[in-house]
C-alpha positions in Angstrom: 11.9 -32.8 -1.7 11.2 -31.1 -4.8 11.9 -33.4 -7.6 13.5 -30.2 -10.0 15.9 -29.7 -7.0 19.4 -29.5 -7.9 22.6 -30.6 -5.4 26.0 -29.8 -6.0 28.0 -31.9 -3.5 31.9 -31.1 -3.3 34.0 -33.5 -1.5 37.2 -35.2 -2.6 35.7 -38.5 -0.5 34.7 -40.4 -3.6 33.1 -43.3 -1.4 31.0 -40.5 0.7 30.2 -38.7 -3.1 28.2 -42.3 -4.3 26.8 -42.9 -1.0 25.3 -39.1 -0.6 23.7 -39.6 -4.7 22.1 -42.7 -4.2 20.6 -41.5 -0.8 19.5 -38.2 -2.4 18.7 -39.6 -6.2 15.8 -42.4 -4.3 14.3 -39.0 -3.3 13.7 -37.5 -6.5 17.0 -35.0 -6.5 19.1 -34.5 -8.8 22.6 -34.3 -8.1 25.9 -32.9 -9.6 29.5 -34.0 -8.4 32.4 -32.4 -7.8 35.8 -33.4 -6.3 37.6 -30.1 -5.4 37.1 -26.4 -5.3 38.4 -25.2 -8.9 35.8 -27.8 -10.6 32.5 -26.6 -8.0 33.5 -22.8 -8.8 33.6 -23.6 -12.8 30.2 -25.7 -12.1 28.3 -22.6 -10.4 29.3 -20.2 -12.7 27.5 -22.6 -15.2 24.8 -23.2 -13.7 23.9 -22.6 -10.1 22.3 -25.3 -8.0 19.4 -25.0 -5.5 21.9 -26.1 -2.8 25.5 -26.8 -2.3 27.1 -29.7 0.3 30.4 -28.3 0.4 33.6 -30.2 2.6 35.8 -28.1 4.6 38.9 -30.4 4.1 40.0 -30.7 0.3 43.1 -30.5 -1.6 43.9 -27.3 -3.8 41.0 -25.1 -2.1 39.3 -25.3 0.6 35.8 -25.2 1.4 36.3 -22.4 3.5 38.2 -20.8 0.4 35.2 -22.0 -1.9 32.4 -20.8 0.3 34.2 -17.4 -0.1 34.1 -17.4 -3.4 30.6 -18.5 -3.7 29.4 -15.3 -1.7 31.4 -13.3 -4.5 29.4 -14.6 -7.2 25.5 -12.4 -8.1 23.6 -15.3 -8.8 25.1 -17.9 -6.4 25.4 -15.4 -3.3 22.2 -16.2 -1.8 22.4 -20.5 -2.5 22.0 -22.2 0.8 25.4 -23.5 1.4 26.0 -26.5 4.2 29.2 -27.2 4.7 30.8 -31.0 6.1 33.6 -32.0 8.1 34.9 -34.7 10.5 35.8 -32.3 12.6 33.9 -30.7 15.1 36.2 -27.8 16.7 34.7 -24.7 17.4 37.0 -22.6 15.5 35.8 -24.5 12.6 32.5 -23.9 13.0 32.6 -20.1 13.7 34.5 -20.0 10.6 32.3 -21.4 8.5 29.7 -19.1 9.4 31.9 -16.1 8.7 32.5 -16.8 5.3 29.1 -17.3 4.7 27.9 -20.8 5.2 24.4 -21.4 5.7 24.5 -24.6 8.1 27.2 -27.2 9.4 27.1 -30.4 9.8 30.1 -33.0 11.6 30.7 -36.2 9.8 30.8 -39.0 12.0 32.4 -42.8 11.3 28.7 -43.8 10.8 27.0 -41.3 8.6 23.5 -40.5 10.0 21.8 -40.3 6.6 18.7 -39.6 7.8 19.8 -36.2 9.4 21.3 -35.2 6.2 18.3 -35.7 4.3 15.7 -33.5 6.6 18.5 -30.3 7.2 18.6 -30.4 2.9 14.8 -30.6 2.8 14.6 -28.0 4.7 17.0 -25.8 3.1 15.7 -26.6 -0.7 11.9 -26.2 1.0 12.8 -22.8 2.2 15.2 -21.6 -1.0 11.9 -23.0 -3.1 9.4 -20.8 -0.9 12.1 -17.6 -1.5 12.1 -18.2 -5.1 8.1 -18.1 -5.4 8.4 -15.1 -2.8 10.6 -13.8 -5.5 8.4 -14.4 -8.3 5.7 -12.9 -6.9 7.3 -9.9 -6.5 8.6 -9.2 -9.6 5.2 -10.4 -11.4 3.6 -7.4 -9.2 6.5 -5.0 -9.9 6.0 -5.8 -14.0 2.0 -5.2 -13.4 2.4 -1.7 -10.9 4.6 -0.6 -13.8 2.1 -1.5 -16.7 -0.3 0.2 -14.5 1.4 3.1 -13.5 0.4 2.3 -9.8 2.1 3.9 -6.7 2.6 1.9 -3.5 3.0 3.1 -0.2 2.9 1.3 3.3 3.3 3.1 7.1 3.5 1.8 9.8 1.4 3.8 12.6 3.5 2.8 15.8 7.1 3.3 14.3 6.2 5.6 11.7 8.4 3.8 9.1 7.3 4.8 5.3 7.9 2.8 2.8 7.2 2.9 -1.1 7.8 1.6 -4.5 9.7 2.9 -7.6 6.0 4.0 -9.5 5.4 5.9 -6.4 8.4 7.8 -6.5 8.2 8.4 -10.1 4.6 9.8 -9.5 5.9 12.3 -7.1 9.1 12.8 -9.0 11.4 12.6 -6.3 14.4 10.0 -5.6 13.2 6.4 -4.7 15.9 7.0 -2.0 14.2 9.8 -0.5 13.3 9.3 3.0 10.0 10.0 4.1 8.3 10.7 7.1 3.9 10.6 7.1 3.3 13.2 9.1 6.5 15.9 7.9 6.7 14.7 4.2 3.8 12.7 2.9 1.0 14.6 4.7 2.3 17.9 3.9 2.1 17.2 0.1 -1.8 17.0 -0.2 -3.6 20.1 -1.0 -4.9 22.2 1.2 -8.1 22.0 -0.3 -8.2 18.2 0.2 -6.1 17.4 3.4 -9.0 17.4 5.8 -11.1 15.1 4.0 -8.0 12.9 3.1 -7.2 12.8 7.3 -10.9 12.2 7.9 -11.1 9.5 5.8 -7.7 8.4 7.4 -9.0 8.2 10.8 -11.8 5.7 10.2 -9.7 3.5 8.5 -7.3 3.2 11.4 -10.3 3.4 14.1 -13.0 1.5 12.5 -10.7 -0.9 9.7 -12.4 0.9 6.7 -11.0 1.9 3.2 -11.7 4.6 1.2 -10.8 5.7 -2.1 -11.0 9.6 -3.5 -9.5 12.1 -6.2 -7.1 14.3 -4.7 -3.9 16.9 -5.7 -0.4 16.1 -4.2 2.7 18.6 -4.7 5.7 16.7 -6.9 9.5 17.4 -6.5 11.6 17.3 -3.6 11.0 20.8 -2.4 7.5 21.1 -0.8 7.5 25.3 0.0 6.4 27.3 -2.7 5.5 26.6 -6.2 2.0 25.1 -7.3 3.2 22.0 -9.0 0.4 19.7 -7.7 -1.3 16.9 -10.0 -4.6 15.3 -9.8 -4.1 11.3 -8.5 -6.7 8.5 -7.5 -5.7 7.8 -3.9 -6.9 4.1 -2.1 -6.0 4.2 1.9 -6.8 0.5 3.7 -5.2 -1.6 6.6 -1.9 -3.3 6.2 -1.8 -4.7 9.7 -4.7 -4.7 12.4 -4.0 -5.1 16.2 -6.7 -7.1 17.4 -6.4 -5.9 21.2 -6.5 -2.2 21.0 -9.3 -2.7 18.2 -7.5 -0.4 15.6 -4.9 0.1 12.9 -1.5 -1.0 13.3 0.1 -0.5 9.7 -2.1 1.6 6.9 -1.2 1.0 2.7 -2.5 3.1 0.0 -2.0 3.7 -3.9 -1.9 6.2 -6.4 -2.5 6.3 -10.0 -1.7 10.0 -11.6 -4.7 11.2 -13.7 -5.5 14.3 -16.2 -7.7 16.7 -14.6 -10.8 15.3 -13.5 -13.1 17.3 -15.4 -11.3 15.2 -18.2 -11.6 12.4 -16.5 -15.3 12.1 -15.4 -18.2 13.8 -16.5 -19.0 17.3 -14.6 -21.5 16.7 -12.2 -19.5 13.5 -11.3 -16.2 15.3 -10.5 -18.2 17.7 -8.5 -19.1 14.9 -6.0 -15.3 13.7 -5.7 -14.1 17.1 -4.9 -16.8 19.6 -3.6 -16.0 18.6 0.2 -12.4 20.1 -0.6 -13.8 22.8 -1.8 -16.1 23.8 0.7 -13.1 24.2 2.9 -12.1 26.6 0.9 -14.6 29.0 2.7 -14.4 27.5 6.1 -17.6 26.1 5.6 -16.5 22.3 6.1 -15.8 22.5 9.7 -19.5 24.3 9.9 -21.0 21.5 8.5 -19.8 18.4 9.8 -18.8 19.5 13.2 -19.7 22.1 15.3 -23.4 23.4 13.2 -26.0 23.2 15.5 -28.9 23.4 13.2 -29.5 21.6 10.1 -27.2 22.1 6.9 -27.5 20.4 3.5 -24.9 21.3 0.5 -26.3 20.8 -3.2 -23.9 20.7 -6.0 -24.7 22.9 -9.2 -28.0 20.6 -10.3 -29.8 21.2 -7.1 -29.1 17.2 -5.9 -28.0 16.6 -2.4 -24.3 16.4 -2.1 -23.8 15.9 1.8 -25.7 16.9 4.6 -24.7 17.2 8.9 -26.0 14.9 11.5 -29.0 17.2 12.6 -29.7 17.1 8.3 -29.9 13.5 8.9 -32.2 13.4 12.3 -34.3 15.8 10.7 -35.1 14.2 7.5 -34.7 11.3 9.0 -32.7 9.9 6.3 -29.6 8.1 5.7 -26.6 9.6 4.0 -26.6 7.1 1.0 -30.0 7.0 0.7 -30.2 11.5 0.4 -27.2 11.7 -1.6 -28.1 12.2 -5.0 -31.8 13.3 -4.4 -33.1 16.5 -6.1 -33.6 18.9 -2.7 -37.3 18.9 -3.2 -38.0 15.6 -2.2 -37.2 16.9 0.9 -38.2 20.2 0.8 -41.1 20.3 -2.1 -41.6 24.1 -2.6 -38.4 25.5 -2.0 -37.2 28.2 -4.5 -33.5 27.8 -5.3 -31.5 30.7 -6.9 -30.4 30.1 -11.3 -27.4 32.4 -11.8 -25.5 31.0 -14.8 -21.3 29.9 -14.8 -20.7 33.9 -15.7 -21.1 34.9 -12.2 -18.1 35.8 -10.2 -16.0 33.8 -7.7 -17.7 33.4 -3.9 -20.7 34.4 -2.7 -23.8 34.9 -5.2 -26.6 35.6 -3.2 -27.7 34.9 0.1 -31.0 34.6 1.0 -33.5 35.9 3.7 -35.2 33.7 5.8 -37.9 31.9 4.1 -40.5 29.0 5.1 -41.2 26.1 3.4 -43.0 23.0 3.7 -40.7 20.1 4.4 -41.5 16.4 4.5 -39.2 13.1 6.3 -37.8 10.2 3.9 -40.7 8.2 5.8 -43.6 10.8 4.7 -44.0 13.1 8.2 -44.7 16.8 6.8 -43.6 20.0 9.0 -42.7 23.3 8.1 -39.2 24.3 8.0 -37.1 27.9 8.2 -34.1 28.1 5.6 -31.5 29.8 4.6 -30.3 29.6 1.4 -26.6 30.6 0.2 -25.4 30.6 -3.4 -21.6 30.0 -4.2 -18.9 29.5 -7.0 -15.7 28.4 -6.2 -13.1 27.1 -8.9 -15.4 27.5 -11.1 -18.2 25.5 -10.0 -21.7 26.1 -8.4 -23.2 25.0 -5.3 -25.6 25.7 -2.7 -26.4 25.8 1.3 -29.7 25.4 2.7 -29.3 26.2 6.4 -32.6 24.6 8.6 -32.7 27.6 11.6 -36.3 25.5 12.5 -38.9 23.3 11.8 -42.0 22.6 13.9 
């Protein structure tokens, strides 16, 4: 037992009183006495012990009566409570369940000390392992508060959602709201970043990946209308993994509001966290990482690779990683990109005709290639397509 352990032991037997100390005393315990109801009650609201042997028959009050009471009071309502009698009638028992006794134990002519002594290990182990649950969760509470961090957990079979109070706050809606992931949670994200977000999504519940990304998400309660969306860092991971089907069974995530990113991070930084929501904005994502047949690489506003399809890849024969980040012309040496300045208008720029260059793989193959070259703004920012129609 845990040596700090306190015992409260309430039974007008004062022969069974000495016997029970001595037993539980050699083992470290400490314990408190009291003879009758009134004097446990005053004794609790003291100073509440880690667990309370409580007899049924007394004078005055009961130990039903007392249990009762117990239950009534905040900080004692949760104390592992066994009650004792000699007698062993299953009205008894049933009753001291209903008023909220956690265990019962029959006193026999010969007391079986021994059984005594493992149920109230147990019960101090297990009240022990609740406080330092306890604990635990208030230290991360007092740390998601001084970090402003949002929790959320959801479970992919039942659908529950569940979050914390910072999470709430972030959103500005009740921490009693109820929320459903596909209905509430999903519809809140930007159209401009919901694909990627889902994307994402999907490879962590297939494949066990997480994934972390800037994105806007709509505040209040009402989510038609109105363009109240801030700018939060969003982690997804796994919760729960179901080793049999091989995929997700619960998904958790966080969210830390942020000022707009271009405060946040430098330009050409924020422009790689957000230009894949953007391209969606012209219908150009689906083009490029799904149904594009030839080649397509996008380039942010310095002319460096942002992301590129999987005939890009084959092509090149280069790894995603490994190209992103690369000026376009270690791929493509002589290619002529366009220079319009920030003063141009919103959408297309130019578009190109079809010109030939000379293009060369990551491993040093050289072949001549036939682009297409597309210049945009959108939201204020520059970026190009370079569309492969052939190489040979």
């Amino acid at each position: 037992m845990n040596n700090s352990s306190t015992i409260l032991l309430v039974d007008d037997d004062h022969r069974f009183r000495v016997l029970a100390r001595e037993t539980f005393e050699e083992e470290g315990v400490h314990v408190i006495e009291a003879e009758n109801g009134p004097q446990a009650l005053t004794i609790i609201e003291r100073s509440v012990p880690d667990l309370i042997l409580l007899d049924i028959r007394m004078p005055q009050m009961d130990g039903f009566e007392v249990c009762s009471r117990i239950r009534l009071m905040p900080e004692a309502k949760n104390t592992p409570v066994i009650m004792l009698t000699n007698f062993g009638d299953l009205a008894s028992i049933h009753k001291a369940f209903d008023v909220g006794g956690t265990d019962y134990i029959i006193k026999p002519v010969i007391w079986p000390w021994p059984i005594l002594s493992h149920r109230v290990r147990f019960f101090l182990e297990a009240q022990q392992q609740k406080t330092d649950t306890q604990l635990h969760q208030n230290r991360l509470s007092q740390i998601e508060k001084a970090t402003e961090i949002g929790y959320w957990q959801w479970n992919c079979e039942t659908g529950a959602f569940d979050y914390n109070q910072q999470w709430a706050q972030i959103l500005d809606i009740s921490p009693e709201s109820t929320i459903l992931y596909d209905q509430d949670f999903l519809k809140r994200i930007h159209l401009n970043d919901i694909l990627t977000f889902q994307e994402l999504t999907d490879k962590v519940m297939a494949k066990g990946e997480s994934f972390s990304m800037l994105l806007r998400i709509k505040q209040g309660e009402e989510l038609n209308g109105g363009d109240d969306f801030i700018w939060v860092e969003a982690t997804c991971a796994v919760l729960e993994w179901d080793e049999q089907r091989q995929q997700a069974r619960q998904l958790c995530g966080t969210h830390k509001q942020i000022i707009r990113p271009e405060s946040t991070y430098g330009p050409l930084d924020n422009e790689r966290k957000i230009a894949r929501a953007l391209i969606q904005e012209r219908d150009i994502y689906q083009l490029v990482f799904s149904t594009l047949n030839d080649a397509l690489i996008i380039l942010d506003s310095q002319n460096q690779i942002l992301s590129m399809n999987d005939r890009a890849e084959t092509l090149f024969r280069v790894e995603p990683k490994t190209a992103s980040g690369l000026n376009i012309q270690h791929l493509i040496p002589d290619i002529k990109l366009d220079t319009s300045d920030n003063a141009a208008a919103e959408g297309v720029i130019n578009a190109s005709e079809i010109e030939h260059f000379s293009g060369r793989t990551a491993d040093g193959k050289t072949m001549t290639v036939s682009c297409e070259i597309n210049r945009f703004k959108m939201n204020e920012m520059l970026w190009t397509s370079v569309l492969v129609i052939n190489n040979n």
